[in-house]
Each structure stands twice: as structure tokens, then as C-alpha cells.
Phi, psi and omega in degrees: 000161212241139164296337167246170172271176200247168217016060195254185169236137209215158179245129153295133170295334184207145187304174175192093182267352167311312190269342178100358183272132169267182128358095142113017168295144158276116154232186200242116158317056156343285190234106185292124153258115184321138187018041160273338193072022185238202194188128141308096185232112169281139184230159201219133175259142178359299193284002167129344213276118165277161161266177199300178155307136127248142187278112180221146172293187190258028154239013169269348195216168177202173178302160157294124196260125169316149211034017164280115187286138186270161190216162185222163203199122167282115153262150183233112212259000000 
């Protein structure tokens, strides 16, 4: 069973600097592979343009945690 739901919003967990994606980045759960621990995770900048998909486990992302302040960040895509 997959630890998130498929469109669910996930925290990075970790920097992943290959995409310019830090810590604590927000993204959307896209495609599950089923009992992989793995994920789709769309990540999307201000003006709406997601950036591509990328395949991350269940130790790259984590839940959204209650009273964690959301944050914004210039990227460069």
C-alpha cells in the first residue's frame, strides 16, 4: 500500500538540487507505483507552468505537517 494518495500535496524531504528543488518544497502526488514506496511528484512555479514529473520515494517527500508555514522561493527553471 502506498503511503500518500495520488494528487495528494507532499513536502520535500530533501534537497534535490539536479531539479533546483530544495527542502520543504511543495508538490502534488501525480502517479503512484503501486507497492514501490515510489511517486510522481509534480512540482508547479507561480505562474501555473509545472515543472516536469519526477520519480521520488517515500524517504523524498513527507506529509504536510499541521502548523507548518507555507514558503515561496524563486527558482530557476
Amino acid at each position: 500500500m502506498s503511503r500518500f494518495r495520488d494528487l495528494e500535496l507532499v513536502a520535500l524531504a530533501r534537497d534535490i538540487p539536479e531539479f533546483g528543488l530544495k527542502a520543504g518544497d511543495l508538490g502534488t502526488v501525480v502517479f503512484l507505483y503501486e507497492g514501490k514506496g515510489a511517486y510522481e511528484v509534480e512540482f508547479t512555479i507561480r505562474d501555473g507552468d509545472p515543472l516536469d514529473p519526477i520519480t521520488l520515494t517515500d524517504d523524498d517527500v513527507r506529509p504536510i505537517q499541521p502548523g507548518e508555514i507555507l514558503h515561496v522561493r524563486q527558482v530557476t527553471v
